[in-house]
py3Dmol code that shows the C-alpha trace and the ligand (Angstrom):
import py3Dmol

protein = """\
ATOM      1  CA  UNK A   1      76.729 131.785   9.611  1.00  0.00           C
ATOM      2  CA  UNK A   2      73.526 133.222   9.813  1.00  0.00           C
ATOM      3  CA  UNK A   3      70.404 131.678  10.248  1.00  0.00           C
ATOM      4  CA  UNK A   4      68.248 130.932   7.575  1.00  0.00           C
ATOM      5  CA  UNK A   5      64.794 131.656   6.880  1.00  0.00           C
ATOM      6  CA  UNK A   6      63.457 128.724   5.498  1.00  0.00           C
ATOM      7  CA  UNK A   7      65.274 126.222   7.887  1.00  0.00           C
ATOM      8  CA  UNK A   8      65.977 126.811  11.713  1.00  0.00           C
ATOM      9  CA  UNK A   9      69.968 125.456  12.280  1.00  0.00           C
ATOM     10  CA  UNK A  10      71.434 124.459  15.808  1.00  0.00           C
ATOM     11  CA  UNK A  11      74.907 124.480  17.009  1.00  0.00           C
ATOM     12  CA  UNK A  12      77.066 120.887  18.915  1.00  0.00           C
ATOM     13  CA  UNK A  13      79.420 122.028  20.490  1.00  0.00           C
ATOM     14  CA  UNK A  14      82.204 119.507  21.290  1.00  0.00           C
ATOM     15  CA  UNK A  15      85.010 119.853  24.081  1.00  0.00           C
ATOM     16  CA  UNK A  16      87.273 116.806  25.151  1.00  0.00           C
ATOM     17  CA  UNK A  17      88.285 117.579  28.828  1.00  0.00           C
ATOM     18  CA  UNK A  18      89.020 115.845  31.852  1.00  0.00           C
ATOM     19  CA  UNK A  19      86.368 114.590  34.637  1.00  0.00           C
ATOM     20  CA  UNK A  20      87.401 117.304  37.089  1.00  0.00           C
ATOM     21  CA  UNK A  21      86.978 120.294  34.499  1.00  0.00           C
ATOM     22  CA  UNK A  22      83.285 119.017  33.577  1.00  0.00           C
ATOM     23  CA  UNK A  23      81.445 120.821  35.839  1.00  0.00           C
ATOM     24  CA  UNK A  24      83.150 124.307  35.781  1.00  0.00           C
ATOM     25  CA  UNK A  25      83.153 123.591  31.642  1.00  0.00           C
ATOM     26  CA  UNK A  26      79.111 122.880  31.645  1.00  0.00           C
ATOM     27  CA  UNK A  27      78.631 125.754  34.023  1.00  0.00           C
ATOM     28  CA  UNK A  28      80.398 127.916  31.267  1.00  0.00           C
ATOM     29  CA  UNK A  29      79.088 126.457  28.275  1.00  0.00           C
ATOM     30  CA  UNK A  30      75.318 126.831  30.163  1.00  0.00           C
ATOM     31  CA  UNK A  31      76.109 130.770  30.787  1.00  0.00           C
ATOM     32  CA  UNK A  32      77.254 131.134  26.872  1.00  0.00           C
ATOM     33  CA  UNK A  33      73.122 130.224  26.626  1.00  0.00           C
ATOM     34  CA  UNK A  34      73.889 126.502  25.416  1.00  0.00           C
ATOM     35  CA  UNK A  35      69.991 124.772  25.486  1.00  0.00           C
ATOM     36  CA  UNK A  36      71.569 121.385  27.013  1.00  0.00           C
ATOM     37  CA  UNK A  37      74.619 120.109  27.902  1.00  0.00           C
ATOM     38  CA  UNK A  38      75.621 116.117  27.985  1.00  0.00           C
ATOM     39  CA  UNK A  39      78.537 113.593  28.819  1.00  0.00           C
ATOM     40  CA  UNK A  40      79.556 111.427  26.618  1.00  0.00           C
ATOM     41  CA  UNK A  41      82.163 110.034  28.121  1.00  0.00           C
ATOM     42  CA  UNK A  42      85.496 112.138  28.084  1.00  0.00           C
ATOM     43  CA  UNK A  43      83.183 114.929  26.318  1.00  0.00           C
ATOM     44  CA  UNK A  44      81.120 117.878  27.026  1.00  0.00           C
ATOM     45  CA  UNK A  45      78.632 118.531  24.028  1.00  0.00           C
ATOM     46  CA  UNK A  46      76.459 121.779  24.047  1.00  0.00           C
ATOM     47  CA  UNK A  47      73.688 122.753  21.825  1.00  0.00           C
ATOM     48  CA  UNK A  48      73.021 126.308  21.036  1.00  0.00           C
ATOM     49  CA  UNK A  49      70.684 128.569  18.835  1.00  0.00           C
ATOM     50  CA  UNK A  50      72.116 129.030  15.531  1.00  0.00           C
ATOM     51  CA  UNK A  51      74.372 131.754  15.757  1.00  0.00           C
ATOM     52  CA  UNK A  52      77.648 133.064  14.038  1.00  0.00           C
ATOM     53  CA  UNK A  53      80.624 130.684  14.051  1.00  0.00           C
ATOM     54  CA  UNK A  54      83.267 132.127  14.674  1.00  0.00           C
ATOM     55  CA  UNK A  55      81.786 134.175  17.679  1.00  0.00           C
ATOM     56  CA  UNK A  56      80.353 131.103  19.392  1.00  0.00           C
ATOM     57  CA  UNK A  57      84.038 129.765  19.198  1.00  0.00           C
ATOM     58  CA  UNK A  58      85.608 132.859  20.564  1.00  0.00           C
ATOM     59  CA  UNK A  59      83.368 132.692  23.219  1.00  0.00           C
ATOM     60  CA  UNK A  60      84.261 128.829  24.340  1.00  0.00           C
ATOM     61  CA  UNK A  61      87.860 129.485  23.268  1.00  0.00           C
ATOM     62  CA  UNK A  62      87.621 132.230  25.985  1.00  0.00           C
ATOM     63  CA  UNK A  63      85.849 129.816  28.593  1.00  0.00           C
ATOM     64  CA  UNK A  64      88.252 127.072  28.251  1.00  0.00           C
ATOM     65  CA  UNK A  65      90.947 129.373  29.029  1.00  0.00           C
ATOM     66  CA  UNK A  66      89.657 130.581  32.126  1.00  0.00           C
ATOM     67  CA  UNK A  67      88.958 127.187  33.069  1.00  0.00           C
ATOM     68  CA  UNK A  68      92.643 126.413  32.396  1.00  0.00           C
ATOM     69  CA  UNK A  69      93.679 129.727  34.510  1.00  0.00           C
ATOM     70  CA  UNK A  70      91.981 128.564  37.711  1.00  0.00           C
ATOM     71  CA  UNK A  71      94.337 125.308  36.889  1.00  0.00           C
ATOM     72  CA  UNK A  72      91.816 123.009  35.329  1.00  0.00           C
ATOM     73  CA  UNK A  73      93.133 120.366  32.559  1.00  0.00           C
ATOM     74  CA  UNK A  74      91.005 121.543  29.417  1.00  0.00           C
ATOM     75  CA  UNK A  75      92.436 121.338  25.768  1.00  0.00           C
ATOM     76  CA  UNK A  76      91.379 124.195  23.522  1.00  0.00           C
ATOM     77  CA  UNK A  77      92.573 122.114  20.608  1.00  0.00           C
ATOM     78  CA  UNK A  78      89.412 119.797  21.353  1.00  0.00           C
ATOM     79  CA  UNK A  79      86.864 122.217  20.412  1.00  0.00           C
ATOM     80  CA  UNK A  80      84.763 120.994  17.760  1.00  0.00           C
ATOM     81  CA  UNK A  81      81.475 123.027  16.761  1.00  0.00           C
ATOM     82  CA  UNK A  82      79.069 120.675  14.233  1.00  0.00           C
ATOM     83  CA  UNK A  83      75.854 122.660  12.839  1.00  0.00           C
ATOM     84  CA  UNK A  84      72.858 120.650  12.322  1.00  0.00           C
ATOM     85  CA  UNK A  85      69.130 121.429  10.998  1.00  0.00           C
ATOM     86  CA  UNK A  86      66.515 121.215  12.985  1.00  0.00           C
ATOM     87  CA  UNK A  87      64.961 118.079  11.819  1.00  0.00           C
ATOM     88  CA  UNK A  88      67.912 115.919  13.546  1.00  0.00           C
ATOM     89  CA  UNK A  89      67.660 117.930  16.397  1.00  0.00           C
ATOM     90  CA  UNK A  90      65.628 114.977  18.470  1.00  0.00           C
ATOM     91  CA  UNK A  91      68.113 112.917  16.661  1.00  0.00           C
ATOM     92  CA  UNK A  92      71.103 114.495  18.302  1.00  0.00           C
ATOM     93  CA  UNK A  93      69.485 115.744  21.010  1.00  0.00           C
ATOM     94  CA  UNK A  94      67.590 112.288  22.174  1.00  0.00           C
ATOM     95  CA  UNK A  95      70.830 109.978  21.202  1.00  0.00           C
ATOM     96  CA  UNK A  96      72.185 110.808  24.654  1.00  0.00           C
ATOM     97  CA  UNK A  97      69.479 109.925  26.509  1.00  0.00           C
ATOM     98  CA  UNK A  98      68.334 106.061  26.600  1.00  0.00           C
ATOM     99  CA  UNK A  99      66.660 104.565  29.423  1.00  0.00           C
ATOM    100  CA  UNK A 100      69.256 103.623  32.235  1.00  0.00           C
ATOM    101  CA  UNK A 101      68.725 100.321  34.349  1.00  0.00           C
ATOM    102  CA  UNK A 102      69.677  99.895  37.608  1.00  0.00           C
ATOM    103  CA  UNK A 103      69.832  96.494  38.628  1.00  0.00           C
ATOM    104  CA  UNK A 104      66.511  94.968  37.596  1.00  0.00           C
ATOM    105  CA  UNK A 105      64.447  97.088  39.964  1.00  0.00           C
ATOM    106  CA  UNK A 106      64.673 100.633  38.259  1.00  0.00           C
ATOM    107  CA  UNK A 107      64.555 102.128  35.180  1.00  0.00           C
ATOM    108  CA  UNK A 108      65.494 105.493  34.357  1.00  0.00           C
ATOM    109  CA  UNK A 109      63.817 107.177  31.418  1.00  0.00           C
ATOM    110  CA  UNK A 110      62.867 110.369  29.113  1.00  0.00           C
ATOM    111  CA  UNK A 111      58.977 110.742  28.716  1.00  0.00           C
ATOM    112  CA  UNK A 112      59.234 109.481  24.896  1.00  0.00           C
ATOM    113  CA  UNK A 113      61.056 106.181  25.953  1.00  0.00           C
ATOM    114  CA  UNK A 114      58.703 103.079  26.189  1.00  0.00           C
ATOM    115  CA  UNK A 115      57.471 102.276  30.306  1.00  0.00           C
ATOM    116  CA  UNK A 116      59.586  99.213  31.562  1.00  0.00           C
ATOM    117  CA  UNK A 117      57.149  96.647  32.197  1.00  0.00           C
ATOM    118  CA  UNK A 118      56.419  95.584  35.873  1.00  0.00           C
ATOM    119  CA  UNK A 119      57.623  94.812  38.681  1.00  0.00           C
ATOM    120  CA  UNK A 120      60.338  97.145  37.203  1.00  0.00           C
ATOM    121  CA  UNK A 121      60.054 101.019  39.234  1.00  0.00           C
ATOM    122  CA  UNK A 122      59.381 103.080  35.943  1.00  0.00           C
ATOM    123  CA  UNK A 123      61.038 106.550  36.732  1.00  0.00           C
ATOM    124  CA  UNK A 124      61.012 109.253  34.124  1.00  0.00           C
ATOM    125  CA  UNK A 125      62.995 112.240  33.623  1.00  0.00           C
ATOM    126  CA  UNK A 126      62.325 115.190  31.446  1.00  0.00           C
ATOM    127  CA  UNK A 127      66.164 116.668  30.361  1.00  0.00           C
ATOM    128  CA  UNK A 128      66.392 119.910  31.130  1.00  0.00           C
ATOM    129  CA  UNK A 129      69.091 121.974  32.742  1.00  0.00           C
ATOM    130  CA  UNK A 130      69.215 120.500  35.955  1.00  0.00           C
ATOM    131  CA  UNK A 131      72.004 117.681  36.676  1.00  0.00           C
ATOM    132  CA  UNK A 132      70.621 113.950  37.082  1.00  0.00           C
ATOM    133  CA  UNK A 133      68.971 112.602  33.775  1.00  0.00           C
ATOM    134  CA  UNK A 134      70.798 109.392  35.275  1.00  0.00           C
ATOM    135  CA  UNK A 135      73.163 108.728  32.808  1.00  0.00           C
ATOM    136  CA  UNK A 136      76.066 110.163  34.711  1.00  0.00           C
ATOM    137  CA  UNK A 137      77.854 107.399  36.644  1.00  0.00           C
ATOM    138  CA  UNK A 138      77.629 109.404  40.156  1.00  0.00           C
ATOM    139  CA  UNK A 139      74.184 109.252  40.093  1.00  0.00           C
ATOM    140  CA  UNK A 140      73.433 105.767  39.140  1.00  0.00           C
ATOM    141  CA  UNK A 141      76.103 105.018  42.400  1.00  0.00           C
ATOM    142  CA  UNK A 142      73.813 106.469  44.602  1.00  0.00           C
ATOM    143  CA  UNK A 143      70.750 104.666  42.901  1.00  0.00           C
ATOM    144  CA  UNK A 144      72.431 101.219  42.876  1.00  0.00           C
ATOM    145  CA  UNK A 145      72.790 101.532  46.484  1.00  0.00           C
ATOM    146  CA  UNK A 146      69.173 102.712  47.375  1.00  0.00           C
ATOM    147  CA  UNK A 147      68.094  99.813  45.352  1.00  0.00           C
ATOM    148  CA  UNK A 148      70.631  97.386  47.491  1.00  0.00           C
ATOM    149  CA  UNK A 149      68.677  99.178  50.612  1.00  0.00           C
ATOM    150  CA  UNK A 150      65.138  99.202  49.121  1.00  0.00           C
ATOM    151  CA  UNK A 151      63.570  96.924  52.106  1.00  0.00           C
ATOM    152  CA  UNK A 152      65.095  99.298  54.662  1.00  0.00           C
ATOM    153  CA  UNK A 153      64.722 102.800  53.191  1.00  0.00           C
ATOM    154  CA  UNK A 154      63.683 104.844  56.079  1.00  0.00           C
ATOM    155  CA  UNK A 155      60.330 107.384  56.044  1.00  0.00           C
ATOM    156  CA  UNK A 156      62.075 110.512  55.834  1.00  0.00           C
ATOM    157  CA  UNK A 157      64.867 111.276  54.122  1.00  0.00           C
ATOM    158  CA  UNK A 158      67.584 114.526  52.636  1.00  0.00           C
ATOM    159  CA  UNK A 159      68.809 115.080  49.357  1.00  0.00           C
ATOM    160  CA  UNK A 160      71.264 117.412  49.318  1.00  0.00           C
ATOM    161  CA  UNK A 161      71.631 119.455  45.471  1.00  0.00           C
ATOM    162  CA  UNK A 162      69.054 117.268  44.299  1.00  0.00           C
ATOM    163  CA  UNK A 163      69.117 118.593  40.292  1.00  0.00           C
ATOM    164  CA  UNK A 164      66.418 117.225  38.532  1.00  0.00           C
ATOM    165  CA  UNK A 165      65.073 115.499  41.864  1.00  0.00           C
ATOM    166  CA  UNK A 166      66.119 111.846  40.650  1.00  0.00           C
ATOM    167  CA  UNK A 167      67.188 110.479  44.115  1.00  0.00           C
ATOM    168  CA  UNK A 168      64.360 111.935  45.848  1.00  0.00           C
ATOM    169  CA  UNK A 169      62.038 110.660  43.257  1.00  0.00           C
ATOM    170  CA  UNK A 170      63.753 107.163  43.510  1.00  0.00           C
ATOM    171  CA  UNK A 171      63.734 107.245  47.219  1.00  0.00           C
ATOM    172  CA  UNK A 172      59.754 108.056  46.949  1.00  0.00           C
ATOM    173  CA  UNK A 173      59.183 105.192  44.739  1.00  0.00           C
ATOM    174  CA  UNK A 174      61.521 102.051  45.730  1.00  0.00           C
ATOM    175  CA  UNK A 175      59.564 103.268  49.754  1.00  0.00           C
ATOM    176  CA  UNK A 176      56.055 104.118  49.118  1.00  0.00           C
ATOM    177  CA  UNK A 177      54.400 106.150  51.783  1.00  0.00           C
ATOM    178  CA  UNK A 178      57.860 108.315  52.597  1.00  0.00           C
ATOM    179  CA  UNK A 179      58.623 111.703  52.500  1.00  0.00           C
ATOM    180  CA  UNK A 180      61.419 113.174  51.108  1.00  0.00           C
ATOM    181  CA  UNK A 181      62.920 116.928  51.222  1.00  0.00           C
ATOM    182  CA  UNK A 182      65.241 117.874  48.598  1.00  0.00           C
ATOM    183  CA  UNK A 183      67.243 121.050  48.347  1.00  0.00           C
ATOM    184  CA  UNK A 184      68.746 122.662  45.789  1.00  0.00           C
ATOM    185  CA  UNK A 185      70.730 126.442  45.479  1.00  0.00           C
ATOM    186  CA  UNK A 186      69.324 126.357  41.858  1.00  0.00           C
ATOM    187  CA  UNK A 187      65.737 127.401  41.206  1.00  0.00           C
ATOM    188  CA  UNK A 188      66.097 126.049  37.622  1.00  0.00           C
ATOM    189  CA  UNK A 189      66.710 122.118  39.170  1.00  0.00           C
ATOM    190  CA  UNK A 190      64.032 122.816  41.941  1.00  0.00           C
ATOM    191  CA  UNK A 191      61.794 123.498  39.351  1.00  0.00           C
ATOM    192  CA  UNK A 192      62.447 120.729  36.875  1.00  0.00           C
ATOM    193  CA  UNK A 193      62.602 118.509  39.983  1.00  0.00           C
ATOM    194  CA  UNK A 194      59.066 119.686  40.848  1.00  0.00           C
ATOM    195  CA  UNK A 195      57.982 119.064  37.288  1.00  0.00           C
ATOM    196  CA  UNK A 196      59.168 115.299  37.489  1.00  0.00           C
ATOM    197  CA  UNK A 197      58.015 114.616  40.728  1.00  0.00           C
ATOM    198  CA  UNK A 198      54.521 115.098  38.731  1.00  0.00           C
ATOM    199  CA  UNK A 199      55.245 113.594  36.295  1.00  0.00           C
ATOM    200  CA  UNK A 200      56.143 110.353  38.389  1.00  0.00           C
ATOM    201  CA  UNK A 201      53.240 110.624  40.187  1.00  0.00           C
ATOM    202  CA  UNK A 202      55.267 111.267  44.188  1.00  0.00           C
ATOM    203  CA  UNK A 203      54.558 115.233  44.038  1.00  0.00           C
ATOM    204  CA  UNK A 204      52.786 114.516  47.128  1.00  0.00           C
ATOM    205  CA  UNK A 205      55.608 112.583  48.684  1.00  0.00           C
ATOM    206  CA  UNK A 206      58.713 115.110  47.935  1.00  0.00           C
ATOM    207  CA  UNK A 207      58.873 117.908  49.244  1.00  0.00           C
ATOM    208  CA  UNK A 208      61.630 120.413  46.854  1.00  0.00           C
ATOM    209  CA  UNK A 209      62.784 123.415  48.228  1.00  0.00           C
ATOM    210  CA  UNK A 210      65.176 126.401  47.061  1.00  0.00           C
ATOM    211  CA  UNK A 211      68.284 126.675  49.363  1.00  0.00           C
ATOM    212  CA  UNK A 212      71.382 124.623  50.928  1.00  0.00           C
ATOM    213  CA  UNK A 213      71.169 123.200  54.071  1.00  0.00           C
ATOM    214  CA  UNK A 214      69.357 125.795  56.017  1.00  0.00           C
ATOM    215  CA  UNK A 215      66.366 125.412  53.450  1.00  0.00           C
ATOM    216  CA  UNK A 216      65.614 121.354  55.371  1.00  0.00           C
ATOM    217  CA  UNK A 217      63.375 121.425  57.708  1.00  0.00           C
ATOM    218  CA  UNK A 218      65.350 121.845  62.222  1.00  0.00           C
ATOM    219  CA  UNK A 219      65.033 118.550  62.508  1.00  0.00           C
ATOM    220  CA  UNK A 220      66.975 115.265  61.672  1.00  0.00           C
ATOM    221  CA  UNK A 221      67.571 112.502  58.767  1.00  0.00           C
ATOM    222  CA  UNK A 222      68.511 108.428  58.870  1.00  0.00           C
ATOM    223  CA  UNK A 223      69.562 108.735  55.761  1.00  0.00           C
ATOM    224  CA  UNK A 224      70.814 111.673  53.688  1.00  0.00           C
ATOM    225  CA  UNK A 225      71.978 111.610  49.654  1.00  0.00           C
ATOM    226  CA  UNK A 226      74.492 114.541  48.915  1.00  0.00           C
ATOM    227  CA  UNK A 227      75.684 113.708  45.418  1.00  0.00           C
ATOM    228  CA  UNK A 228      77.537 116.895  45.497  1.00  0.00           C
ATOM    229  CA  UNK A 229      81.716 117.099  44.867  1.00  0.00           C
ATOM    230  CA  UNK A 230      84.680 117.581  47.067  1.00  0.00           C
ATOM    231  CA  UNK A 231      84.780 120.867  47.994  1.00  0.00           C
ATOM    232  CA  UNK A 232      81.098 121.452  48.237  1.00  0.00           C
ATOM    233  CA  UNK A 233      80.916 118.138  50.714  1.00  0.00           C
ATOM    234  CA  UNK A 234      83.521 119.590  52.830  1.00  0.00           C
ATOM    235  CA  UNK A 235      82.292 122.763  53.363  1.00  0.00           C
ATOM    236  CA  UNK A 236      78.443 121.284  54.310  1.00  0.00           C
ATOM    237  CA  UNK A 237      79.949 118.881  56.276  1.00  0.00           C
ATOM    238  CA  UNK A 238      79.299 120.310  60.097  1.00  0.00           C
ATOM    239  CA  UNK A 239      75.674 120.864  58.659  1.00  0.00           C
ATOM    240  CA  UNK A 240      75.211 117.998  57.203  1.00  0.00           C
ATOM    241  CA  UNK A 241      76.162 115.988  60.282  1.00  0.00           C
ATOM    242  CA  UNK A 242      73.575 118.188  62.470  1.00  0.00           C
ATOM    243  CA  UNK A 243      70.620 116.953  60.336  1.00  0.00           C
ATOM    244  CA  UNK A 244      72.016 113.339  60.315  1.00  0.00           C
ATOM    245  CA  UNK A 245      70.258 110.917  63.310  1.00  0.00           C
ATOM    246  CA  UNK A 246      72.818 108.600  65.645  1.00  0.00           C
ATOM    247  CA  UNK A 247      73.256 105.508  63.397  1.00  0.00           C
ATOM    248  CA  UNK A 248      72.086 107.091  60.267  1.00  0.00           C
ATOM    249  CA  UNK A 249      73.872 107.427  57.214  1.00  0.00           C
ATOM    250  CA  UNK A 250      74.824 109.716  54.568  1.00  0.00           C
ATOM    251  CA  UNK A 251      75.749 108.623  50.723  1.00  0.00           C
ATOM    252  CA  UNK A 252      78.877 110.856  49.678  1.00  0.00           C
ATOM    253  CA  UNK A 253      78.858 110.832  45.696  1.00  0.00           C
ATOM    254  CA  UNK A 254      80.512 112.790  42.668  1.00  0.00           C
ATOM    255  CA  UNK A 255      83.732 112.030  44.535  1.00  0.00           C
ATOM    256  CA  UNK A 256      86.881 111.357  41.659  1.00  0.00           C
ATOM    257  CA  UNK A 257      88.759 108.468  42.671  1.00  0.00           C
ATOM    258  CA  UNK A 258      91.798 110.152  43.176  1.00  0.00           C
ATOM    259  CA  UNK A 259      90.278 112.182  45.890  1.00  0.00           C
ATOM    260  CA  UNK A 260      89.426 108.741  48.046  1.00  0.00           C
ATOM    261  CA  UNK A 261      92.646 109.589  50.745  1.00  0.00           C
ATOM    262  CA  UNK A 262      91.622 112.771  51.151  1.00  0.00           C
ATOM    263  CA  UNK A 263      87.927 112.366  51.815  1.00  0.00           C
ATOM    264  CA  UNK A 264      88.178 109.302  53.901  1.00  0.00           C
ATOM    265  CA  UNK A 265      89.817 111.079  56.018  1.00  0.00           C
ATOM    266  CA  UNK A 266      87.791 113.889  56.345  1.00  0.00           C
ATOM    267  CA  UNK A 267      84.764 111.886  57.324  1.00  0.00           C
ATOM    268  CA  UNK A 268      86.536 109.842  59.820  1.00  0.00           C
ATOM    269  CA  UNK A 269      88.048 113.707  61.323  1.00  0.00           C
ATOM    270  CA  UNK A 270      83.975 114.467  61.538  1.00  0.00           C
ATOM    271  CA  UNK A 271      83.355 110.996  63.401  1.00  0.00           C
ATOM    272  CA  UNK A 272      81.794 109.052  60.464  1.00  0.00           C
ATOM    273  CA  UNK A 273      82.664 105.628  59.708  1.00  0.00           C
ATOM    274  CA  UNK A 274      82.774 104.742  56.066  1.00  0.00           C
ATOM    275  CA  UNK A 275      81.180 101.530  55.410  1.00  0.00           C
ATOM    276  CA  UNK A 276      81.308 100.494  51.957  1.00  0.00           C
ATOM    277  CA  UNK A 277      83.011 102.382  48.770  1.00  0.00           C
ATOM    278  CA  UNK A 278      81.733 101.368  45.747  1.00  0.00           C
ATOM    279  CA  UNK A 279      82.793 102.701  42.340  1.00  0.00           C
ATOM    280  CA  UNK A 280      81.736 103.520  38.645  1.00  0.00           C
ATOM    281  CA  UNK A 281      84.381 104.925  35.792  1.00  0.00           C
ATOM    282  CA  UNK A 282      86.295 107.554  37.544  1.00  0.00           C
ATOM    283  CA  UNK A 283      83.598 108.309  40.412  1.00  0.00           C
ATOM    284  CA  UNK A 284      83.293 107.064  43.753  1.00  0.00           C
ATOM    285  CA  UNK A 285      80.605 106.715  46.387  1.00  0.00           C
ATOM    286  CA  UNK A 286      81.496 106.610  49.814  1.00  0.00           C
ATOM    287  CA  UNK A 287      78.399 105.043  52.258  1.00  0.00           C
ATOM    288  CA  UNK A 288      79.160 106.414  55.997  1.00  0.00           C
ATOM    289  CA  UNK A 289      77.496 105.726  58.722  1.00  0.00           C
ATOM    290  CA  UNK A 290      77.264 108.100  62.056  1.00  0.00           C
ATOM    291  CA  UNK A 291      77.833 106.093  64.935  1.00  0.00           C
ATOM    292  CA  UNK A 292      75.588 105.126  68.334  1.00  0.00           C
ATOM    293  CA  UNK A 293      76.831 107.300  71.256  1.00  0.00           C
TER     294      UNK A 293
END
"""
ligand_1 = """\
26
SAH
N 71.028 114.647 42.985
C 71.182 114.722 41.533
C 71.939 115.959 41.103
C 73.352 116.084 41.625
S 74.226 117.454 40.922
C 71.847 113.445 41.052
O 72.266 112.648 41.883
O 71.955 113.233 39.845
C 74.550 118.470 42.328
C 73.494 119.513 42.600
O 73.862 120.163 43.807
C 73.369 120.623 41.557
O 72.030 120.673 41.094
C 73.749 121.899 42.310
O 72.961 123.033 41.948
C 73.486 121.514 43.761
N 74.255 122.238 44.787
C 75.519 122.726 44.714
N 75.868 123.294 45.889
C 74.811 123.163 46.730
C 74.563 123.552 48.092
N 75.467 124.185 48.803
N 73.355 123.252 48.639
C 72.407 122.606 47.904
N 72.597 122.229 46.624
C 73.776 122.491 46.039
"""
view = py3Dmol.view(width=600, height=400)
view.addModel(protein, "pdb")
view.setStyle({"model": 0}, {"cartoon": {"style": "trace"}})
view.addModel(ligand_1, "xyz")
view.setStyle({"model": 1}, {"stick": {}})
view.zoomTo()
view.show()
């Protein structure tokens, strides 16, 4: 279908797939040029630039196979592609995200939602491509448990892939006067996490920087977020654990439940004791603490 002149058309794209295929599926779905991505719940919905039909389907067809080759659960039976005009793109587009409460201390919102009212920590978002609009569940783990922690946040803190630079953001306003680093590999997220730090009004108090590990500053954290996934948390693990102080902590999210044996024991093998597991849907945070020596 071709666009038309007279009315701009966008493209939903709709997969069904499981929680561990999400990421590689977005990550595809991103590279085929999609303008946003969402969950809603055990879906994956893209939007794209009107386009032609049948070639935007050949092209997911083609990324859900490859997700299914590197041995990924993903059904390409589930595809669904929905064209819409573009005066129901906000419609579609803002549907997915409403403000997200955590506790009655925080709210998380887009910059055309209405301010919580006070004392409620107002904390807005723009979507973009960067993860952490904080509607996905291993995101508002970590949050629940800075809010749980909120009179003993320390001064200085890591986020590891921080996304859209929600956790640092949060840390910066639930402990006014600290400083947090976040890192990201992605430019894209560093720079939408710049843009909100603004936009909150902490630019000053976060400090985002392109890079893994190596991009934080030689020295070392009481408390570290790295809302990352399995494989990534196990191969940052020595590093991690050289920026972490004796008796600090690190909170280990975006880990599936079904992973829980397998990570516990990999933080115990690097000396970390985990101290509370707490968990949302199919996602688990672990809370681990380094101990004295
Ligand atoms: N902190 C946000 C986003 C988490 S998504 C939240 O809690 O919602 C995970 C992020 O980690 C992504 O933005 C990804 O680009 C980043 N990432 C992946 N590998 C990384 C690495 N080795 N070092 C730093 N960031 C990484």
């Amino acid at each position: 279908m071709k666009a038309s002149k007279s009315k701009r058309y966008f493209w939903a794209v709709t997969v069904t797939c499981l929680p561990e295929s999400r990421e590689a599926l977005s990550y595809w779905l991103f590279s085929l040029g999609a303008l946003g991505c969402e969950e809603v719940e055990n879906r994956i919905i893209a939007y794209f630039e009107d386009q032609d039909e049948h070639a935007l389907h050949q092209a997911v067809i083609r990324g859900v196979h490859r997700i299914r080759e590197s041995g990924l659960p993903v059904d390409p039976q589930s595809i669904d592609l929905h064209r819409f005009p573009e005066e129901n793109w906000m419609e579609n587009w803002k549907r997915y995200f409403r403000p997200v409460r955590i506790g009655d201390v925080l709210c998380i919102r887009p910059p055309w939602h209405r301010a919580a009212s006070p004392p409620m920590l107002d904390i807005m978002i723009e979507p973009k491509q960067a993860f952490g609009t904080g509607t996905h569940a291993t995101t508002q783990l970590v949050l629940q448990a800075m809010v749980e922690r909120r009179d003993r946040l320390p001064e200085q803190a890591l986020d590891v892939g921080t996304g859209s630079g929600i956790l640092a953001i949060a840390h910066a306003k639930l402990r006014p006067g600290s400083r947090v680093v976040g890192i990201d590999i992605d430019p894209v997220a560093v720079e939408n996490a710049r843009e909100n730090a603004r936009l909150n009004g902490v630019a000053a108090a976060c400090d985002f920087r392109v890079g893994s590990i190596e991009a934080a500053d030689e020295r070392t954290y009481r408390l570290i977020y790295a809302n990352l996934e399995k494989n990534i948390i196990s191969r940052l693990m020595e590093a991690l654990l050289q920026r972490l102080q004796p008796a600090g902590e690190i909170l280990f999210s975006g880990i599936l439940a079904r992973e829980r044996a397998e990570l516990e024991k990999l933080l115990v093998q690097h000396g970390l004791r985990v101290t509370r597991v707490r968990q949302q849907d199919d996602w688990l945070l672990m809370e681990t603490e380094k101990p004295h020596v």
